[in-house]
Rosetta silent file (secondary structure, phi, psi, omega in degrees, C-alpha in Angstrom):
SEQUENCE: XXXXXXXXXXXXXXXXXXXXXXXXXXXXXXXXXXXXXXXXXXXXXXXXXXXXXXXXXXXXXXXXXXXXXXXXXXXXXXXXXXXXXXXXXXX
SCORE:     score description
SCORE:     0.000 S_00000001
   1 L     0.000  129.176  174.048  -22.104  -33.520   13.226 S_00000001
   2 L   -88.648  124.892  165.848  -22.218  -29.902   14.354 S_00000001
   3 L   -98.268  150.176  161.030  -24.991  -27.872   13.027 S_00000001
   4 L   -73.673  158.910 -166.446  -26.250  -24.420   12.726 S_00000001
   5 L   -79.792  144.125  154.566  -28.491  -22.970   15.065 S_00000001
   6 L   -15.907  142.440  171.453  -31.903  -22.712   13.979 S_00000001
   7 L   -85.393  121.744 -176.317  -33.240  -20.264   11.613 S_00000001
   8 L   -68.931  162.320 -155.571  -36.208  -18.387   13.325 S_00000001
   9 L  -132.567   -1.397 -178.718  -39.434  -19.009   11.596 S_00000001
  10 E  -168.759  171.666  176.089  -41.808  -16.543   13.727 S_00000001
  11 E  -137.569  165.213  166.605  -42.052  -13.917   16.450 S_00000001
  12 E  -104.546  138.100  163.773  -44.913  -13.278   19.051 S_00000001
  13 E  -123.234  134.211  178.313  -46.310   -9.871   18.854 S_00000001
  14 L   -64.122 -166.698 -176.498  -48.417   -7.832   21.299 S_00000001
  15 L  -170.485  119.102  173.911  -51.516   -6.480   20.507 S_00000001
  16 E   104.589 -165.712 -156.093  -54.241   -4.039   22.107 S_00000001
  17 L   -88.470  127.745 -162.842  -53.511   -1.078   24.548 S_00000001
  18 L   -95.482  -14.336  150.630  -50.034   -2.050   25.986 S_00000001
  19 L   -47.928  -48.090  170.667  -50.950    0.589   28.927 S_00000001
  20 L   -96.973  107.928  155.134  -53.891   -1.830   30.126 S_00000001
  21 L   -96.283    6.887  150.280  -52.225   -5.373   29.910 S_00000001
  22 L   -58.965  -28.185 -168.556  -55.788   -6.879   30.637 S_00000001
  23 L  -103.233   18.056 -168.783  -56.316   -5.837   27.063 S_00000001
  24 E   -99.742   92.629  155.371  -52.744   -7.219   25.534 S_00000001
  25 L   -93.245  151.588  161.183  -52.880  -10.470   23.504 S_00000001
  26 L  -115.500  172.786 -140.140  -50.199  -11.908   21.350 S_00000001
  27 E  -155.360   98.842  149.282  -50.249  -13.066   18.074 S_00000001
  28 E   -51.958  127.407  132.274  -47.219  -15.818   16.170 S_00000001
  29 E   -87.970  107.687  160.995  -46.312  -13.801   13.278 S_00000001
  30 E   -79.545  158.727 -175.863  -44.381  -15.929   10.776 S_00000001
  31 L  -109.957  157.842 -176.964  -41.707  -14.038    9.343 S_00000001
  32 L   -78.692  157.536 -167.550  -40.751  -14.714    5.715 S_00000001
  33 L   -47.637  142.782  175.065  -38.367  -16.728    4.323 S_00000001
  34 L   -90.891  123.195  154.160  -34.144  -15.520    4.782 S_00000001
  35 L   -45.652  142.967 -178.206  -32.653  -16.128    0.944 S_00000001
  36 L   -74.081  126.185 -176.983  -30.907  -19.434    0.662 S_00000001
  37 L  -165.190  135.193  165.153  -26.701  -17.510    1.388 S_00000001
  38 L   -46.130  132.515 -161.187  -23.794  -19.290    2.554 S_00000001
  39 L  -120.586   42.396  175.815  -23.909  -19.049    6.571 S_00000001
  40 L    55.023  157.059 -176.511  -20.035  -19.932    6.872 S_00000001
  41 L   -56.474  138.756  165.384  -18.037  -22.539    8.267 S_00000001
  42 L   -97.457  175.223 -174.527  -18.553  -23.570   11.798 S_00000001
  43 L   -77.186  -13.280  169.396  -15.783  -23.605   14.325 S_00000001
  44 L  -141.212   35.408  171.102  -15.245  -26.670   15.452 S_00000001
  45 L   -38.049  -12.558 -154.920  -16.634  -29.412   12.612 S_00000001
  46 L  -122.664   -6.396 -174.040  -13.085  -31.008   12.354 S_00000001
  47 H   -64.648  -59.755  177.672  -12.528  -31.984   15.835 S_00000001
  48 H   -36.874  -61.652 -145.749  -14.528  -35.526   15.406 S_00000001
  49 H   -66.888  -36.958 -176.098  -12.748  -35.674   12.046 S_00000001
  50 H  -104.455  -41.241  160.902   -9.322  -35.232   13.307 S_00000001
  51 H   -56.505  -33.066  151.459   -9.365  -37.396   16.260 S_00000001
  52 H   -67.929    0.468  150.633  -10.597  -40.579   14.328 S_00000001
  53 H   -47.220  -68.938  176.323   -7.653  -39.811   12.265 S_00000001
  54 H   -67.400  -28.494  170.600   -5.194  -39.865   14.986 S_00000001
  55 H   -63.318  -30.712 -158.068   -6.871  -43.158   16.484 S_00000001
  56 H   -68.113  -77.799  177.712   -6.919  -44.768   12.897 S_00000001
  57 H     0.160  -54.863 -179.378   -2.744  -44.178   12.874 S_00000001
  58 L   -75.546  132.425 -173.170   -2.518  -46.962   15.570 S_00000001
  59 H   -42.815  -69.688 -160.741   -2.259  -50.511   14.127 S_00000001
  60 H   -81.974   22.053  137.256   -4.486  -52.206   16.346 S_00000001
  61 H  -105.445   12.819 -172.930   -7.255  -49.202   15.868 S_00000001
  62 L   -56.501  -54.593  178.902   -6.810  -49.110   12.180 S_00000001
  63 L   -90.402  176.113  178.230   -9.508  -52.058   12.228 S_00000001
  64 L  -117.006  102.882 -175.740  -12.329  -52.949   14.371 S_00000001
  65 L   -89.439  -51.420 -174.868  -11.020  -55.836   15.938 S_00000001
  66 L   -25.195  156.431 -170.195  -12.504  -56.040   19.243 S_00000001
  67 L  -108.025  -18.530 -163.914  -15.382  -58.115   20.136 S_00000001
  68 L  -110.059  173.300  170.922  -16.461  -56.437   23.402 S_00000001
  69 L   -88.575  -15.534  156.795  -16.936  -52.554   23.699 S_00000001
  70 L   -27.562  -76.888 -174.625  -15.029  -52.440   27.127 S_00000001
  71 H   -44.941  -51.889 -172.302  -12.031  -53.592   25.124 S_00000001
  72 H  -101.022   11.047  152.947  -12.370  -50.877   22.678 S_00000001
  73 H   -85.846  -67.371 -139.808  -13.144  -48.376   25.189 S_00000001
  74 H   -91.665  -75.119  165.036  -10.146  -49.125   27.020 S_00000001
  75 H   -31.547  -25.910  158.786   -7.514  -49.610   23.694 S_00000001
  76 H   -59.153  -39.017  177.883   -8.986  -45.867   23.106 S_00000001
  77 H   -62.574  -37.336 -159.626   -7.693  -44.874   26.072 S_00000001
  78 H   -73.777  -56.064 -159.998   -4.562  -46.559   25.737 S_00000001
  79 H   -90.987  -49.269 -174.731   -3.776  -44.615   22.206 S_00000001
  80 H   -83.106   -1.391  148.476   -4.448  -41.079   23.259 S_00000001
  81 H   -62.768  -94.023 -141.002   -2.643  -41.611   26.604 S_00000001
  82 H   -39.618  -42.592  170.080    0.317  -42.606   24.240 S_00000001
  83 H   -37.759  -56.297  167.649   -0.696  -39.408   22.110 S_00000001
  84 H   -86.812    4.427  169.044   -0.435  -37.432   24.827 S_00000001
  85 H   -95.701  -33.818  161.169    2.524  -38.479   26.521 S_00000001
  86 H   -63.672  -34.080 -155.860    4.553  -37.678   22.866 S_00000001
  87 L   -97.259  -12.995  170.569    3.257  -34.494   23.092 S_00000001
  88 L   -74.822  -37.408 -179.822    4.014  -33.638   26.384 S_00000001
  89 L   -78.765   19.375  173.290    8.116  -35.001   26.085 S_00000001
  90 L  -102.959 -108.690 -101.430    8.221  -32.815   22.636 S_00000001
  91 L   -86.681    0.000    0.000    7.492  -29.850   24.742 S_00000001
């Protein structure tokens, strides 16, 4: 599942004469909480979503018949080569 990136939860800040950096420490500052606000859709959540679609369409991926993972590695292959071979003689 595609997530959003982290929210940031702190910054480092100097501190002390920033002329002399012998005297400059930093300091994590958390920063306060961002109000709970919708942060939009992401862009490509549907990809996963839509490609076990188009596998499911094919009989023998409807189910999980296979026993080995080879097999069902390979029968993957098998239906989006055919996928893509309609879509290339449509064009």
């Amino acid at each position: 599942m595609v997530k959003h990136p982290p929210k940031a939860r702190g910054e480092w800040q100097p501190h002390g004469d920033l002329n002399d950096l012998s005297t400059v420490w930093f300091e994590r500052v958390k920063l306060p909480p961002e109000p709970k606000r919708y942060r939009g859709t992401l862009p490509r959540c549907w990809v996963a979503e839509r490609t076990i679609d188009w596998l499911s369409q094919s009989r023998r991926m409807s189910k999980d018949y296979e026993r080995l993972s080879q097999s069902s590695q390979a029968m993957i292959y098998a239906v989006m080569s055919r996928l893509m071979l309609r879509r290339l003689a449509r064009v």
